[in-house]
N, C-alpha and C positions, 0 to 999 in steps of 0.2 A: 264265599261270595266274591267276585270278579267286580272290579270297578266298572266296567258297564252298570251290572246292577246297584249298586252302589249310588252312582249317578241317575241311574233313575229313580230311585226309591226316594232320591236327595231332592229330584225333581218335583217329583208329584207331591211329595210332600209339602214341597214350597208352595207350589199352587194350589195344596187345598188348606196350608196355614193361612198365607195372603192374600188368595185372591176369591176363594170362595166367600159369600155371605148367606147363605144358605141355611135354616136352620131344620135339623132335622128333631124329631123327638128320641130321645134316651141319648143321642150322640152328639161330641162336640166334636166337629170337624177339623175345627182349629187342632183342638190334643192331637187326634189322628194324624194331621200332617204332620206338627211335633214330633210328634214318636218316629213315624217314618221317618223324619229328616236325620235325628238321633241314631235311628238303626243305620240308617245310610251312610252317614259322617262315621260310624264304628268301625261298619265293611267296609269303609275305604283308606281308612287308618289302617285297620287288618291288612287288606291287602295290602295296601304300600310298604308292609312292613316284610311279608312272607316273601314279596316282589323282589325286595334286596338282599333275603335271606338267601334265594334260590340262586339267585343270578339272575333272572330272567326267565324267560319260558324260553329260550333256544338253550341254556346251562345244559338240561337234560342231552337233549340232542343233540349238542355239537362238540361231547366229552371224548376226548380220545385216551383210549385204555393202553397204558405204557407196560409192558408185562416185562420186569427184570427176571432175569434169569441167576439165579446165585451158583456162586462155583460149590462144587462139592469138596468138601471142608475131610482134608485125609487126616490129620492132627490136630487133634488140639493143647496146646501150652497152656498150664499152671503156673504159677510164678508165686 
């Protein structure tokens, strides 16, 4: 989940815990925003956590591959 999502999920949530008054039958609207707020606040923990783990989303693509070349080794010493 991407903090976008996250943020929205967080969002709607908000507005259907606070600000709807609406009663539906079998459903409580309130829980449902709840829940989504809960999922939302988790994927944005997640994320921010994968976020520092990576580097960022440029980490990937702006790695530069250092390739050593080792000497060829004619002896090797025991001691």
């Amino acid at each position: 989940m991407e903090t976008g999502t996250s943020l929205f999920l967080i969002a709607v949530g908000a507005i259907l815990y606070f600000a709807v008054t609406a009663h539906v039958a079998g459903i409580s609207i309130a829980t449902v925003g709840l829940i989504l707020m809960i999922v939302g606040i988790i994927g944005l923990v997640l994320s921010a956590l994968f976020w520092s783990s990576w580097g960022g989303p440029a980490y990937w693509s702006s790695r530069r591959r250092t390739v050593v070349e080792d000497r060829p080794v004619s002896r090797r010493e025991y001691y």
